[in-house]
Each structure stands twice: as C-alpha cells, then as structure tokens.
SEVO-840881 format. One line per field, with one value per residue (C-alpha): residue number from 1; residue in three letters; x, y, z. Coordinates in steps of 0.02 Angstrom, whole numbers, plus 50000, padded with zeros to 5 digits. Each point is the difference from the previous one (the first is absolute). Example, Ala and Ser with C-alpha at 12.3 -4.5 7.8 and 13.67 -1.06 7.14 Angstrom:
! SEVO-840881
seq 1,2
type ALA,SER
xx 50615,50069
yy 49775,50172
zz 50390,49967
***
This chain:
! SEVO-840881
seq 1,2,3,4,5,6,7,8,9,10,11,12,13,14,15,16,17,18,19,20,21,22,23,24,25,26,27,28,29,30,31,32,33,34,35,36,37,38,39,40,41,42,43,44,45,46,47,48,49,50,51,52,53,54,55,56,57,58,59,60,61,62,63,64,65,66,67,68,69,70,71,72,73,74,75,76,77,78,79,80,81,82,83,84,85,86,87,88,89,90,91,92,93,94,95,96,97,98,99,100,101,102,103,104,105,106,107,108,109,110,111,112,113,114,115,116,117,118,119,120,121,122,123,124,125,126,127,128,129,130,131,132,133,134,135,136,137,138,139,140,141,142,143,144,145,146,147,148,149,150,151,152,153,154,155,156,157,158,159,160,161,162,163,164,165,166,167,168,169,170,171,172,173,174,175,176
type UNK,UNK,UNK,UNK,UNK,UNK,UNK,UNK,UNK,UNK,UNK,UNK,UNK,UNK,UNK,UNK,UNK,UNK,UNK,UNK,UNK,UNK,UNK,UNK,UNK,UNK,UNK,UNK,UNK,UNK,UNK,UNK,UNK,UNK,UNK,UNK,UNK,UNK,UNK,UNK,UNK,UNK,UNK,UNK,UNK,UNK,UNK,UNK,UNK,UNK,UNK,UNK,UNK,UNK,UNK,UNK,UNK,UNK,UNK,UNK,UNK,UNK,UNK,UNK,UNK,UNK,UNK,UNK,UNK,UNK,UNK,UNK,UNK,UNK,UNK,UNK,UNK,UNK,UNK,UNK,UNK,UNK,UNK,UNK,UNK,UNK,UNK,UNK,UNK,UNK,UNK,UNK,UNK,UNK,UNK,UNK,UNK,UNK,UNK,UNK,UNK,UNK,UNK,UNK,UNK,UNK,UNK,UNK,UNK,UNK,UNK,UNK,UNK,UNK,UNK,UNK,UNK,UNK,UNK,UNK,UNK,UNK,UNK,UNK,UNK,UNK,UNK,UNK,UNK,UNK,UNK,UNK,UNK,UNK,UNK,UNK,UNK,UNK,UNK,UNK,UNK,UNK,UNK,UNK,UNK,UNK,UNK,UNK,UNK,UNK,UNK,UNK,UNK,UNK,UNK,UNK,UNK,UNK,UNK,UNK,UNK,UNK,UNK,UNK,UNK,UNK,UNK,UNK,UNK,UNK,UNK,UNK,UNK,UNK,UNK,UNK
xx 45229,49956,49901,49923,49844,49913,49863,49873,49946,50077,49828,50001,49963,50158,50100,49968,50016,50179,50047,49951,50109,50148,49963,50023,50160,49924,50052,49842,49981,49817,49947,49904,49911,50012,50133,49956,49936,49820,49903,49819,50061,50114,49981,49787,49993,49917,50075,49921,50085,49844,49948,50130,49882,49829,49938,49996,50163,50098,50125,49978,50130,50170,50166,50044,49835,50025,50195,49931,49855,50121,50115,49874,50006,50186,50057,49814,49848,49877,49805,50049,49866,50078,49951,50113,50133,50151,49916,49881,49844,50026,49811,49859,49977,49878,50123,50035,50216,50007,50100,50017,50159,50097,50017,50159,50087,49927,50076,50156,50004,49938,50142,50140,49944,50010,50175,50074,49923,50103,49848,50046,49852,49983,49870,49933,50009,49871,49982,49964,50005,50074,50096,49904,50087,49828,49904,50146,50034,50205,50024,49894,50043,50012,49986,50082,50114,50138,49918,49913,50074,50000,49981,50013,49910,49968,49837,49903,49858,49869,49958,49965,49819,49929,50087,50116,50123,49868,49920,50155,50045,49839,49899,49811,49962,49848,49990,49882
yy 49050,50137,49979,50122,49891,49879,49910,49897,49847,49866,49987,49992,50205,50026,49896,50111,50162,49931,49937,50166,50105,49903,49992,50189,50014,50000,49894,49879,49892,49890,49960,49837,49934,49844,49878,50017,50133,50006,50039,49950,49943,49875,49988,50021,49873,50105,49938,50056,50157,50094,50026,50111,50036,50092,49843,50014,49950,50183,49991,50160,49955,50026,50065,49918,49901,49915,49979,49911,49918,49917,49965,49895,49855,50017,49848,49918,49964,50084,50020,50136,49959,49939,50172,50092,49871,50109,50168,50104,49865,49994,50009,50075,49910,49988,49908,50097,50047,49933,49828,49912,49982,49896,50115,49943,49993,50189,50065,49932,50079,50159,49979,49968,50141,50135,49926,50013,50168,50049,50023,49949,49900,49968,49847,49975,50170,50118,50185,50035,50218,50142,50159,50147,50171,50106,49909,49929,49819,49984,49842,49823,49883,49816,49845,49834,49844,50138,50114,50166,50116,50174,50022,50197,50012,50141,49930,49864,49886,49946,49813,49927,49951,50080,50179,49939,50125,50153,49984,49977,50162,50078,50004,49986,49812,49908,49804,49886
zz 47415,49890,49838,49858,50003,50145,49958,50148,49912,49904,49887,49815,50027,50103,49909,49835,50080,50061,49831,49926,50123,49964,49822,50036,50082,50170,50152,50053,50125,50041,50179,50013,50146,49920,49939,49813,49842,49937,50154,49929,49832,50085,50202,49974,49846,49906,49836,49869,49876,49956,49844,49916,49834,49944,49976,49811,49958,50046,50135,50122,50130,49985,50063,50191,50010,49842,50059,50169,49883,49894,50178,50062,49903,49944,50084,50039,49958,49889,49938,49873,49858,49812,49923,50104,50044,49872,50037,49899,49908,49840,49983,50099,50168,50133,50096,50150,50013,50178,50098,50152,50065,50154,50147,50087,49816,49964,50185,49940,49840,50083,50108,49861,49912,50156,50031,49827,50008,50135,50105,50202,50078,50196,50037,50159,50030,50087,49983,50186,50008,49893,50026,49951,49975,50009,49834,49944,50013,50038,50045,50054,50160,49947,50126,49911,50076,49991,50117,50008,49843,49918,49818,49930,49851,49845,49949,50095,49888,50110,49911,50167,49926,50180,50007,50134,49943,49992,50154,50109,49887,50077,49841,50021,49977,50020,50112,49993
***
C-alpha cells in the first residue's frame, strides 16, 4: 500500500500522531506488533493518566492528550477526583487532575477512535527493514500472518517506543 503517513507503534504516542494526520487530510495507517492500542498505557498496565494540572487547580494539558485523557475512562472505570469530575474546579484545588483507567477497555477505545478516524491499523505486525533512497526513507518491509509486505510512505513516525523504525533507517541509536 501507499500512505501519506506510517507510524511504528500502536502506543498512546502513535496512536495520536495517526489521529492527527488524518484529522489533516492525510492517509495513516499504525503498525502494531501486538494485537491491541496503548502499548504501555494498555499492553504494560501502566494505568494511570498523569496528572494533567499545576497542581493548584489550573489545567495545563490539553488538545489530543486531554482527547485520549477523557478516552480512557469513556466506557470504564475511573479515579478522576470530585473537583474535577465536570471539568474546570469551581474552587481552588490541590487535588491533582489525573485517573486510573481499565486497560483492555482504553485499547478498545483507542482502537474505535483510529477506525472512525479513518486511520488503517495492522496488529501483529513487525517492521522487519526499510527502503532507503540515499537519507530518505521510501518505503518499510512488514512480516505478519499475510506474509512479508511493502508499504511506500510520505512521512514515517517512529512510535515504536525502541527506534525500531530509525535504526533500521540507519539513524544513530543507542542499545542497551
């Protein structure tokens, strides 16, 4: 296939980025080694939404990560304290604007979101080499149950969490 934007990594990072191209006109698609969104938000149950506030009672977060914020508990369960339960406090707070969430109900919501986004997703899905043209990523091999693929791509988002994506590009990365 041939997409304006590929993203490595099905994280709550790649996820946004893929949401944002589409939300742009672009063609996205999200490569997932794994069968479901969220990578450490979801996958690593690490459920907790950090603290989205100064700490005083002023929201500082906004935009996507308040979109995914407020995703995370849409159809679950919640710790979001009483001051900030409809938004803004309505007095100063030293409660902290943050929740814990369910992580398989969160990777589905991630999921419905990306699809009625118009975002394509491939789970299970490795990124196994890319085609460079000199410094110029063209194109990434994928392994999956369907086989060994070729994906061109405009723009490529590494969210792999690992720079999967940059080092097979030849970037300079650091192991261990």
């Amino acid at each position: 296939g041939k997409y304006d934007v590929i993203v490595a990594g099905g994280g709550v990072a790649g996820c946004a980025a893929a949401v944002a191209a589409a939300r742009e006109g672009k063609k996205a698609i999200v490569f997932e080694k794994t069968v479901t969104l969220g990578g450490l938000a979801t996958n690593g149950l690490i459920n907790l939404f950090e603290p989205m506030c100064n700490g005083r009672g002023t929201q500082v977060m906004f935009g996507m990560c308040e979109e995914l914020f407020n995703l995370s508990v849409k159809y679950g369960y919640d710790s979001i304290p009483a001051d900030w339960k409809n938004g803004k406090p309505e007095k100063k707070t030293f409660q902290r604007m943050e929740t814990r969430y369910e992580a398989p109900v969160f990777s589905l919501a991630l999921t419905e979101l990306l699809k009625a986004e118009g975002v394509d997703i491939c789970f299970d899905t490795l990124i196994t080499d890319v085609v460079m043209e000199g410094k110029h990523c063209k194109a990434i091999i994928v392994e999956n149950k369907s086989g060994t693929l070729c994906y061109e791509g405009d723009l490529f988002i590494d969210a792999s969490g690992d720079a999967d994506l940059l080092a097979r590009a030849g970037v300079p990365t650091v192991t261990g």
